[in-house]
Every structure is written in C-alpha cells, then in structure tokens.
N, C-alpha and C positions, 0 to 999 in steps of 0.2 A: 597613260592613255593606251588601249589598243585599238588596233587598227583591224578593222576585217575585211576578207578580200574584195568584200564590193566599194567600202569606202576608198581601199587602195583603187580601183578601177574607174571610181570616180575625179580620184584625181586626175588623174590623165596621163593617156600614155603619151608618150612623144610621137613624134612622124617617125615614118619609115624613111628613108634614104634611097637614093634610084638601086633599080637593082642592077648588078653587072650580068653583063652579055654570060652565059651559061657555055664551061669549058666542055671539052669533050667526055663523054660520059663512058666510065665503065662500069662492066656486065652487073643488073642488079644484085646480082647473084654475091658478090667481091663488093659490097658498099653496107656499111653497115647503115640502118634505120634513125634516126635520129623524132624524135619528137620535142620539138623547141616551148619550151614553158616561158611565157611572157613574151610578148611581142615589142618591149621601144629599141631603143637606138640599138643597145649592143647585140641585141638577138639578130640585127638588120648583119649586124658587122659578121655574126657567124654565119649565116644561113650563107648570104655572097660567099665566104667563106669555103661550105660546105660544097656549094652548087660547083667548083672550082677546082676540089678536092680528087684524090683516086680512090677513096675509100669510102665516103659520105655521101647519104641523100635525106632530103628532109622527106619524112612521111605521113607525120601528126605536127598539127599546132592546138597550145590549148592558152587560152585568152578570156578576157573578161567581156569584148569588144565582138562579137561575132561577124560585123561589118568587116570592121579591119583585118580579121582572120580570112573572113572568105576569098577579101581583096588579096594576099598573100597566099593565101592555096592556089589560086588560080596562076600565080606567077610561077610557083614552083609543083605545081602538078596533083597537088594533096587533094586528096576526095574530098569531098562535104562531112562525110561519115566519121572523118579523121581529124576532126575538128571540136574539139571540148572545150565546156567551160572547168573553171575549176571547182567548181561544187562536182562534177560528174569524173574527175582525173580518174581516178580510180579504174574505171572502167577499160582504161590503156592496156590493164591486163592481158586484155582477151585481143589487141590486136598485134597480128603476127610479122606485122610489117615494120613495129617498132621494136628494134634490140634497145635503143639506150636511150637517155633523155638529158636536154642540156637546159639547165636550170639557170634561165635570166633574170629572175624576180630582184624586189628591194631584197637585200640582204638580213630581214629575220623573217623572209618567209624560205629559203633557202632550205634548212633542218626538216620544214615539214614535208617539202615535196621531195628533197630527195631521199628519207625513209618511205616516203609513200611509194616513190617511184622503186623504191628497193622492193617492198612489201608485193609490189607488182611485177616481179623479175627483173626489171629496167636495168643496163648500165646506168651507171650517173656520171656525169658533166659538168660539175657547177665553177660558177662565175665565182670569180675570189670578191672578198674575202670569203672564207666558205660557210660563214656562220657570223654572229653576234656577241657568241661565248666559246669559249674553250670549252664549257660542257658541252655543249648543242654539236661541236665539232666531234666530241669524243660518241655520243649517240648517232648522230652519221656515219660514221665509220662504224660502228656496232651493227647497226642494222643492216650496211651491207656487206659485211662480213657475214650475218650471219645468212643472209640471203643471197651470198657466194655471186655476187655481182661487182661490178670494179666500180673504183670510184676516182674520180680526178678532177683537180681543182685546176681553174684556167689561167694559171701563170704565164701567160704571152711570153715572157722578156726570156725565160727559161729554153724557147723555141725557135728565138730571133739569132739570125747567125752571127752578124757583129756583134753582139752581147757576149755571144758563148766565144768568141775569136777572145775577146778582151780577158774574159776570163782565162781564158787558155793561157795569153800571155802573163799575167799575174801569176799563176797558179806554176811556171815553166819559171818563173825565177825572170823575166824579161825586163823588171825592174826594178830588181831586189828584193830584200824583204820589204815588206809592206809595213807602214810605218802611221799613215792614216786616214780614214773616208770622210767625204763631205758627200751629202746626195739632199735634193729639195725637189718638193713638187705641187702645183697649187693651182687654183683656176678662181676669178671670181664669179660665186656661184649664183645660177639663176634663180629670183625669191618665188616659192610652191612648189618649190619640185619636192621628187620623194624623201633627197640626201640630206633636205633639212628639217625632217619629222625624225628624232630620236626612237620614235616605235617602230619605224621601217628599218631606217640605216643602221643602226645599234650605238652609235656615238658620228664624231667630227669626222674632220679630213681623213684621217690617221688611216681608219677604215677604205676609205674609198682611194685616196689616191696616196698617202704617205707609207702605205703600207708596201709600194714600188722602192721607197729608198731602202723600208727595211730590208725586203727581200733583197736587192741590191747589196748591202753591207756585209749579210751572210753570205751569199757568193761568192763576192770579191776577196773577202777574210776568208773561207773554206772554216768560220767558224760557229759558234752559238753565242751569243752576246750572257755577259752572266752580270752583269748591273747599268743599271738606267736613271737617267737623271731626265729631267722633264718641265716646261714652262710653256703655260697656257695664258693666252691672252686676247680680249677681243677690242678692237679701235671703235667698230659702229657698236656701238654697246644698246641705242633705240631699234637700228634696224635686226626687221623678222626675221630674217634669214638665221639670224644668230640669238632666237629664241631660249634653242633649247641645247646648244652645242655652240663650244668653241669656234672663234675667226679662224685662228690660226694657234697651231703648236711648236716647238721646238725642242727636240729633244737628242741625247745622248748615249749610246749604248758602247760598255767596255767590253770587252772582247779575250780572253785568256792569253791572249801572245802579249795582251799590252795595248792595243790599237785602240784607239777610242774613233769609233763614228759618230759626226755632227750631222741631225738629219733635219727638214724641217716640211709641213704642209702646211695650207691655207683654203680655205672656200671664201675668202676675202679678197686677195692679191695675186697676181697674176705672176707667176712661179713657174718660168719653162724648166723643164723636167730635168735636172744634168746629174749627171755621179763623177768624183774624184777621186781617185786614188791612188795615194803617195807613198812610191817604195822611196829608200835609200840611193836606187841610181837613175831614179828619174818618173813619171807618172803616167796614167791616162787619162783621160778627161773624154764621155760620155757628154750629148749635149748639142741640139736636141735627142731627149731620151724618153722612153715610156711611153712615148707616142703609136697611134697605130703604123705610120710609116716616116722612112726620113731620118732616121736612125744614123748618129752621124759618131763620129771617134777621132781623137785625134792625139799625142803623145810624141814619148820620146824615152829611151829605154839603154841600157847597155849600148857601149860601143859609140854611144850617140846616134843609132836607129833614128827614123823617126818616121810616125804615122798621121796618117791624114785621110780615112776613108769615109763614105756615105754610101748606107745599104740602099740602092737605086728602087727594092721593091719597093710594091703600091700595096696599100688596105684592099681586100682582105689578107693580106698576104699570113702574116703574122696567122690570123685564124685558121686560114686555110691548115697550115704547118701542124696547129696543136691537134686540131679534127681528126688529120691523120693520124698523128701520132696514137690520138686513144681509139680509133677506130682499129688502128690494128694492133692494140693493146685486147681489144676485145674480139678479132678474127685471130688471133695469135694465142688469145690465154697467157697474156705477158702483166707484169706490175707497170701501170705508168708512172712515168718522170717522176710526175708532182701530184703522188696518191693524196689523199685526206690525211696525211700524218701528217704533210707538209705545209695544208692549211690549217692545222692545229697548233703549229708552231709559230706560225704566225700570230691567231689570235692569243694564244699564251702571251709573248710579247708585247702586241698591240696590248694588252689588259694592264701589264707591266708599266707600258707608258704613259697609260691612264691616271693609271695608280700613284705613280711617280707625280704627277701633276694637278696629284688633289682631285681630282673628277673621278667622281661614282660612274660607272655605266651600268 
C-alpha cells in the first residue's frame, strides 16, 4: 500500500503540547534558520527546544494542516508567507531566512524531504531513524553531499550528559572489561496512529524505539556488532494495531571482543527504557533511560566506587542540546556528531535483525 501525503494528513496529526516560556534570545544574526517539516508531538519537543536554544530560531513551518501551522507561527513569530504545504516545499529555496530544515515526518517520508531539502540548499536535521532502508539512507547522504549541505540524524542519548558520563566511565576501564549488555524499550502502542501503517513507519518497534538499545550497545562496546540472532512474536494476534508488524521482538547482537547484547522492543507491553552493562569488576545500570528527561544511573565500579545519579534537566532540554550542536556544526562548517553515516549503520543493522527474524521489510 502507499501512502500519499494527503492520506498521511488525513490521518492525524497529534496535539501540540503547551509551549515553554521563550529563553533569552540571541542576535538573529548568530541563530541559524530552521524550517520544521511536520508539525505532531516531536516537532512540538524541538521547536521548545529551539525557542531555548543560543543558536536556533524557527522561521518556516511546512504542514498538511494550515490551521494548526498558523496557530504555531503565531507562537513563534513565523510570517504567514513562511508557511507551506508540502505539495509547494520546494519553493523554501528562495527563502533567505531558512539555512536548514529538521525533518519530523513518518519515517518513509524522511529520504524525500531531506533530498528535496538538499536540492534546495537546506541543512538537514532528521529525526532517527533516518530512513526505512539502508538504500534510502545511502541516497540521503548523496544528495547532500553533493549539494555540499550537512546532514545530521537526531540521536538525543548522543547529547545527554549522563549518557556520555556512563560512557566515559566504561570506555576509562571504571569497570573493567566489559563482559555484557542487556538494554529494552517498549510502550503500548496507541491503535491508528502512523507507527502502525508499515508504508509510514517502514517495519515494528525495532525502528522507532529498539533502535535506542541498538545504538546503546555500540556505544557502551565502542564496537560494530558483526552477528545477530532474532525472535519475533505477537500475543494479540486479532488486535489491529499488529496488522501489519510485529508485537514485540527480541533480539541478539555479538560483538568482535566476544560481548553478546541481549536487546529487546514492543508496541505491545509497557518496557521502561533501561541499559546494563557488565564489566569484570562491576556495572552500570541506565534506568529510566531514553526518555525525554529523568535520565537516571546508578552502579558500582573498581575499588567499590559506587554511583547513584539523576540528570535533574527538564524536556526540551535534550533537544535544546542537539539544535545547538548542528546549528553550529553549520555557523562553523564542522562534521556533526551523528552525520547520516551514523544513521546508515543503524538501518544496516535494524535490516540485519529483521532478517534474522524471518520478516521481510
């Protein structure tokens, strides 16, 4: 089945979220342009985000809903004129107010707006996962390379300080060699939404939220997974929600030092987000994790250390973080974090554990 963009807009977007009180602003001069493609929940999370930011302003939004676009310009200052639908994107070219564009859409419409947006000089921004295939990933990155434009996929956890702390201590030897990960993440999912149409989302969980343990595992290991094992199963086997995709997965990835990660998702069961991982002289434990905020850790390491923290920031925070960061990936002429190669490796994998589980995508 495909999906066309009006049928997507028919479905519905989701509510907007209150907006937060707007930080102090610097010179527009110093803030890159942003023009936000899709308007539900997580575009609400960047924009707070941006408005918050030292580098970022929103200056275009482009939606299916004109209503709801206009209701949101007016919150953050957008002309009328700066407001598209997506049949007319294109035309972003010619405005001078937008350097880059952060792409919220279901994730297989992802590949066309950020070529388009390349094709149009744009930065690109996109939401992970950053495509539906590992081809669609390697044509995104094509096109903006060749349209000498940046590209960066929105790996939050990459950004989050406790995350990168945990890491540090893994990676410094704080509790031994690493020996091996457990990470899970799940939600049960609401029936109509986009996550459960296969022509939007591109397959299950795995995609949208398991694809947090992946990235998680290669972090924590500093490695590439090079075999995978995988077991697909659904319990409501009448209910729609799991028409056309997997309940839940579970799967395994070895690792070259030896390490095997046990990961697992769901749009069935309710899976607070945690990561574990077990050196030789002791572990940490992640949990709640992957969350917008709340971000908690706790362990115990050489010597008998032991840790106990919670990152006290609030949403946007996380967003705010990445914004800047590619915002002055593109005042700087720097490579970001977590260019398009790094959501290529991810779908490469996610494909891997498909594959492993018997499902076609």
């Amino acid at each position: 089945m495909t999906w066309t963009r009006r049928e997507f807009t028919k479905l519905g977007a989701m509510g907007t979220a209150a907006m937060a009180v707007p930080g102090a602003f610097a010179q527009a001069e110093q803030r890159v342009g942003f023009a936000v493609i899709g308007l539900g929940v997580i575009a609400d999370h960047f924009m707070r985000g941006a408005r918050q930011s030292q580098h970022c302003r929103i200056t275009a939004l482009v939606s299916g809903h004109r209503d709801k676009a206009e209701r949101i310009a007016a919150e953050y200052g957008v002309p009328k004129e700066s407001i598209y639908s997506y049949e007319e994107f294109d035309r972003i070219r010619d405005n001078k107010a937008v350097q880059a564009v952060y792409v919220a859409l279901p994730n297989s419409m992802h590949a066309e707006y950020t070529i388009r947006a390349a094709k149009a000089g744009k930065h690109v921004f996109c939401e992970k996962p950053m495509a539906v295939s590992s081809a669609e990933c390697r044509q995104m990155i094509d096109a903006c390379k060749a349209a000498n434009v940046k590209l960066m996929i929105a790996y939050r956890m990459q950004y989050e300080p406790l995350t990168l702390k945990c890491i540090d201590l893994v990676k410094t030897g704080q509790i031994g060699t690493v020996g091996a990960f457990e990470s899970q993440f799940g939600f049960n999912i609401q029936p109509g939404v986009w996550r459960t149409k296969k022509a939007l989302a591109g397959g299950g969980s795995v995609f949208d939220v398991g694809i947090y343990s992946l990235q998680a595992a290669r972090l924590f290991t500093g490695e590439e997974p090079v075999e995978f094992k995988a077991y697909a199963g659904t319990v409501h086997k009448d209910d729609p929600r799991f028409a056309e995709m997997e309940e839940s997965i579970e799967w395994t990835m070895k690792f070259p030092s030896g390490v095997v990660a046990s990961c697992a998702s769901s749009y069935g069961a309710q899976m607070e987000g945690f990561m574990r991982v077990h050196g030789v002289n002791g572990m940490i434990e992640m949990g709640p994790t992957f969350g917008y905020d709340g971000t908690t850790m706790k362990g115990r390491g050489k010597g008998g250390v032991r840790w106990d923290e919670v990152n006290s920031e609030k949403d946007p925070k996380q967003f705010e973080r990445e914004a800047d960061h590619f915002a002055e990936c593109v005042l700087n002429n720097r490579e970001p974090k977590t260019p398009g190669e790094e959501g290529l490796r991810d779908l490469t994998y996610v494909e891997k554990i498909y594959e492993a589980a018997g499902i076609k995508l």
